[in-house]
C-alpha positions in Angstrom: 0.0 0.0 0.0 1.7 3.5 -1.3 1.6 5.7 1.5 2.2 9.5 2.0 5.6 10.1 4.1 5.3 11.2 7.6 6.9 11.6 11.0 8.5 8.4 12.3 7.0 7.1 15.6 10.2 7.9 17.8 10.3 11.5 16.4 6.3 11.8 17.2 6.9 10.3 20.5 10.3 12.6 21.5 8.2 15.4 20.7 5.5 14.2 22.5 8.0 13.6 25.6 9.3 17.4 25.1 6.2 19.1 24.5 4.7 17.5 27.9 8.3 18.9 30.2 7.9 21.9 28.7 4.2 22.1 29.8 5.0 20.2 33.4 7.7 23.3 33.3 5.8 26.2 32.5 3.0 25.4 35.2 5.5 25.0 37.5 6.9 27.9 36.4 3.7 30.3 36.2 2.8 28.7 40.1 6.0 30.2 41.2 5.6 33.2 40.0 2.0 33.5 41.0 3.4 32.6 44.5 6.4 35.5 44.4 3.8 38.0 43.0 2.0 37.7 46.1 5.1 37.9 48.2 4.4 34.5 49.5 6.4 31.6 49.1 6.8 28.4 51.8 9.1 29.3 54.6 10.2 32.8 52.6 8.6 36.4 52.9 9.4 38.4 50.2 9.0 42.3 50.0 7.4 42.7 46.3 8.4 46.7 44.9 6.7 46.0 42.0 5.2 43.5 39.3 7.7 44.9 37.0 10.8 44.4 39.1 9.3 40.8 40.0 9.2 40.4 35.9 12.5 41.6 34.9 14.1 39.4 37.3 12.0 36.3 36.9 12.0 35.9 32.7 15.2 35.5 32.2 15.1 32.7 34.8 12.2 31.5 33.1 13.9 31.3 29.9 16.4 29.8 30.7 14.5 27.0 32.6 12.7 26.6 29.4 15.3 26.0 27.3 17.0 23.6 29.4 14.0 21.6 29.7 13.2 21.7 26.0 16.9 20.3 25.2 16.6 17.7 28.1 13.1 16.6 26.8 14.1 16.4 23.1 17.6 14.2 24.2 15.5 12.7 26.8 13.1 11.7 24.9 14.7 10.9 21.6 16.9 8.0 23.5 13.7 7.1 25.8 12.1 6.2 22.5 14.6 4.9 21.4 15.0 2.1 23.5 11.2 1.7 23.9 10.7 1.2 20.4 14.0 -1.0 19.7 11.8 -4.4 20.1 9.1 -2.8 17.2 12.6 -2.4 15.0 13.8 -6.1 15.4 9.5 -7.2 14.4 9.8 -4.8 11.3 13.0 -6.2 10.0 12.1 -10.0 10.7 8.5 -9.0 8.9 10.6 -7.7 5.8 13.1 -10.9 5.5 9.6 -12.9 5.9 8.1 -11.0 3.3 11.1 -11.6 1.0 11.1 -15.1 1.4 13.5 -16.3 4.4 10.9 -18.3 7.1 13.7 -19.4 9.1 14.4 -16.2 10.9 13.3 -15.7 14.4 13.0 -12.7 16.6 13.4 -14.6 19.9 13.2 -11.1 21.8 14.6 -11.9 25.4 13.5 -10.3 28.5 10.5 -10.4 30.8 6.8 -10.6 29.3 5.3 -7.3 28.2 3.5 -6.0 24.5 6.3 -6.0 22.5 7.6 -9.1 23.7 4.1 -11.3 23.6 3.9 -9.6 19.6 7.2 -11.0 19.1 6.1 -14.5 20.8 3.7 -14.7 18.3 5.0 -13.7 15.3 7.8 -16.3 15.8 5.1 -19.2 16.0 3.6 -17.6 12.9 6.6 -18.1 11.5 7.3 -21.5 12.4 3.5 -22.7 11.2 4.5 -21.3 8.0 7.6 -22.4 7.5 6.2 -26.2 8.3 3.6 -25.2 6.1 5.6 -24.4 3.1 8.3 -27.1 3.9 5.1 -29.7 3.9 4.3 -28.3 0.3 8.1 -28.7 -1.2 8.4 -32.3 0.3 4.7 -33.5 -1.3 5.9 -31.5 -4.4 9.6 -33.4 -4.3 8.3 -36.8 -3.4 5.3 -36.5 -5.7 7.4 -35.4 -8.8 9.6 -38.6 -8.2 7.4 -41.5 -6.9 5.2 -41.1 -9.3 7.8 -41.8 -12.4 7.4 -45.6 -11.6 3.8 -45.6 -12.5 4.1 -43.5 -15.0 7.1 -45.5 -15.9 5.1 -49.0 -16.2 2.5 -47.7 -17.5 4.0 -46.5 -20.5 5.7 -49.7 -20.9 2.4 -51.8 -21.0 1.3 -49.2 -23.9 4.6 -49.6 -25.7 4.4 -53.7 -25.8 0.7 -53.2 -26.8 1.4 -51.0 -29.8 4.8 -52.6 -30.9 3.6 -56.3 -30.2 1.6 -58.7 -32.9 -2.1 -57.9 -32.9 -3.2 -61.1 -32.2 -0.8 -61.1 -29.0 -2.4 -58.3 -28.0 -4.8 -58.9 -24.9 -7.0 -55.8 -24.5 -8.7 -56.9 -21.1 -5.6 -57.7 -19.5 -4.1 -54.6 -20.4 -6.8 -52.8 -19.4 -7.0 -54.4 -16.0 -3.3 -54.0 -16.0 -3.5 -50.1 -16.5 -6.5 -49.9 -13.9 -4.6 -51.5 -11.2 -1.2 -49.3 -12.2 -3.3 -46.3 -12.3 -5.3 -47.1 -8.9 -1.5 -48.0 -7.1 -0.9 -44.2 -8.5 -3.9 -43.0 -6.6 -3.0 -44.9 -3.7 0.9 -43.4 -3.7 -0.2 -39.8 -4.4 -2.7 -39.6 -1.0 0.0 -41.4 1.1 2.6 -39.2 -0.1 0.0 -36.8 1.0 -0.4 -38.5 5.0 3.6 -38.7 4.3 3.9 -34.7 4.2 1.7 -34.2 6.8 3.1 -36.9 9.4 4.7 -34.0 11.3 1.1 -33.2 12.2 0.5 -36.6 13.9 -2.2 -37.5 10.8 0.0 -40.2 9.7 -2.0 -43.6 10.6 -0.5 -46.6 10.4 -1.8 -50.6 9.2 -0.8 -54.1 9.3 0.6 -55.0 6.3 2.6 -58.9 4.6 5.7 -57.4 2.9 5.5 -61.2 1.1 2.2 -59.8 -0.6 3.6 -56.4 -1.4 6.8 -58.0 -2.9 4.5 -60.3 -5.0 2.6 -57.1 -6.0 5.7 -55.6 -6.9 7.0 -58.4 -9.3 4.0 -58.8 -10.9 3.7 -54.7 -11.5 6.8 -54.6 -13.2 7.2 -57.5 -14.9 6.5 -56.4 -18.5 9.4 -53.6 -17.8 11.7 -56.9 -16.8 10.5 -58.7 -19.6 11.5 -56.1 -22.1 14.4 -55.6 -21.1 14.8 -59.8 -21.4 14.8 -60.3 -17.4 13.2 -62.5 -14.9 12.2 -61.7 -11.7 11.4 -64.0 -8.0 10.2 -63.9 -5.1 10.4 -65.9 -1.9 9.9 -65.7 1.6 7.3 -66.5 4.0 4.6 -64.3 5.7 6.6 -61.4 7.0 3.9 -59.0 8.8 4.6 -55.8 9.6 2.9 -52.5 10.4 3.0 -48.9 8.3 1.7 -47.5 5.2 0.9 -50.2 1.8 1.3 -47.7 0.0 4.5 -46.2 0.9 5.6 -49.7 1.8 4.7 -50.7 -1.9 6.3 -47.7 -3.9 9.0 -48.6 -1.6 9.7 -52.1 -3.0 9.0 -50.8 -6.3 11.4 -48.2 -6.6 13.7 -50.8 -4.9 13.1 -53.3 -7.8 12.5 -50.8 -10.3 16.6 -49.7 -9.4 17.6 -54.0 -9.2 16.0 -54.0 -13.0 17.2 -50.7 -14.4 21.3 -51.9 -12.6 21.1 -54.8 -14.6 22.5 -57.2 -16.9 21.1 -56.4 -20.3 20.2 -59.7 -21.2 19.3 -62.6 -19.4 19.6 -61.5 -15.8 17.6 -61.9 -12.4 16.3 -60.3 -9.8 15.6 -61.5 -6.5 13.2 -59.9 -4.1 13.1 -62.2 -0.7 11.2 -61.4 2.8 11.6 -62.6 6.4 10.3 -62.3 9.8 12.5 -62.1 12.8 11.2 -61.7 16.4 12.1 -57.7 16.3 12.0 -56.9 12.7 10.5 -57.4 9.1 13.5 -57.7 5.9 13.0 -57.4 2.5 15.9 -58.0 0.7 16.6 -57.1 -3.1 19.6 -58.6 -5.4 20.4 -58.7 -8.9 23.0 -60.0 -11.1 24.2 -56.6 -12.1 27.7 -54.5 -11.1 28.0 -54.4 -6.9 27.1 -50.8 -6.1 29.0 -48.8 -2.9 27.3 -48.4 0.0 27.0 -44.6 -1.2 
C-alpha cells in the first residue's frame, strides 16, 4: 500500500516527551511566580516593589529553565524512545526478511513478558506454522514429482508392448485391468505421499501389512518392464507381517526393484526380491546379477 511520508513514531513520541516537560515546566513555572507576585512563598517572605521588578528578574530565569528543559526533553526523549521502540525495529526487520522469502528467521526477543515481547512471541510461532507449512508443500511436491515416475514409468511400458507387439498377441482386457490397477496403485501413492507430508502433524495412521504380498505385488507390477528388457524376476519368503503405510511400503519395493532391474545385466539377468520375519524386525531383501554398487 503507497503511503504518503510522515513523521517516524520515535520523532512523534520525543516530541510528545518534550512538549509535555515543557508544559510540566511552564506550570511550574507560572505557580511560582504567582506565589512571588504575592510575596508568599513556603518558609520565605518576600518584599514585592513591583510586578515589573518581580518580571524583569523572573523571565530571564524563566527562559532559561525553558530552554533547558526543551533540550533535556528532546535528548531525553529521543533516546527514551529509542529504547522503547527497539523491540518494534527487530518485528519490522524479521517482517521484511519474511516478506522476502527467508521463514527461518526468528526474533526470539529476550527479557521479561510485556507487549512488544508477547507480539514478538507470536510472530515467531507464525513463522514456524508457515515455514512447516511451506516445507510440507516442497516435500509432497519433491516426493510427488519422483514416486510417481514408476507408475508413470510402467504404464508407458504396457502401452509400448501393446502398440509394438503382434495384434493377435495383444490382450485388450488384460491390459486394461493391467493399466487400472497401475493407475489405482498411483492413486493410492499420491494420498500417502499426502499423510507422508503431513506426518509431522500426527495425521499419519498406520496398518498391518505382509511385505511377502507387497513383494509379490511388486514383481507382478513390473514385470513387463523386466521382460522387455529380457529379465526375470522372484520372489520368496514367508509371511513377513509388519505395520505402516501399503502404499508407501509398496512404492517402496517398487522403486527398490525398479533400481535392481534398471542396474542390470542387459540380457538374461535376475532379480531376487526375498522377505523374512525375525522376532524384532521385518527384511526385504533385493539382489540382482548386475555390477555391486557402494554403499553410497
Amino acid at each position: 500500500m503507497d503511503r504518503a511520508p510522515g513523521l517516524s513514531v520515535r520523532l512523534k513520541l520525543t516530541l510528545s516527551y518534550a512538549g509535555f516537560l515543557l508544559l510540566a515546566g511552564a506550570v511550574l513555572l507560572a505557580a511560582g511566580y504567582f506565589s512571588l507576585s504575592r510575596g508568599v512563598h513556603p518558609g520565605v517572605i518576600f518584599i514585592v516593589q513591583s510586578h515589573a521588578d518581580l518580571l524583569r528578574y523572573f523571565a530571564p530565569i524563566a527562559a532559561i529553565v525553558m530552554a533547558f528543559l526543551l533540550v533535556f526533553g528532546l535528548l531525553g526523549g529521543w533516546l527514551l524512545a529509542g529504547r522503547m521502540l527497539a523491540p518494534l525495529t527487530r518485528l519490522t526487520d524479521a517482517t521484511r526478511l519474511a516478506a522476502n522469502g527467508s521463514l527461518s528467521h526468528r526474533i526470539e526477543l529476550e527479557g521479561r513478558q510485556d507487549e512488544f515481547r508477547e507480539l514478538a512471541d507470536s510472530f515467531d510461532t507464525m513463522l514456524a506454522r508457515l515455514e512447516a507449512h511451506v516445507a510440507e508443500q516442497q516435500r509432497f511436491a519433491a516426493n510427488a514429482s519422483h514416486e510417481l515416475r514408476t507408475p508413470l514409468a510402467i504404464t508407458q511400458t504396457l502401452l509400448d508392448v501393446a502398440r509394438n507387439g503382434p495384434s493377435g498377441d495383444c490382450d485388450t482386457g488384460e491390459l486394461v485391468d493391467r493399466l487400472h490397477d497401475v493407475n489405482t496403485r498411483a492413486i493410492d501413492l499420491t494420498e500417502a505421499l499426502l499423510l507422508l507430508s503431513r506426518a509431522d502433524q500426527r495425521s499419519f495412521t498406520r496398518e498391518h501389512v505382509d511385505l511377502s504380498l507387497v513383494a509379490e505385488e511388486t514383481a507382478e507390477t513390473l514385470l513387463p518392464l523386466a521382460e522387455k528388457r529380457g529379465l526375470t524376476i522372484e520372489t520368496s519368503g514367508d509371511t513377513t507381517p509388519t505395520t505402516g503405510s501399503h502404499a508407501l511400503l509398496l512404492q517402496m519395493t517398487t522403486n527398490l526393484v525398479l533400481n535392481a532391474i534398471v542396474h542390470n545385466r542387459p540380457e538374461e539377468g535376475t532379480v531376487w526380491v526375498t522377505t523374512s520375519a525375525h522376532p524384532k524386525s521385518a527384511v526385504l531383501t533385493v539382489e540382482n546379477t548386475g555390477e555391486k554398487l557402494t554403499p553410497q
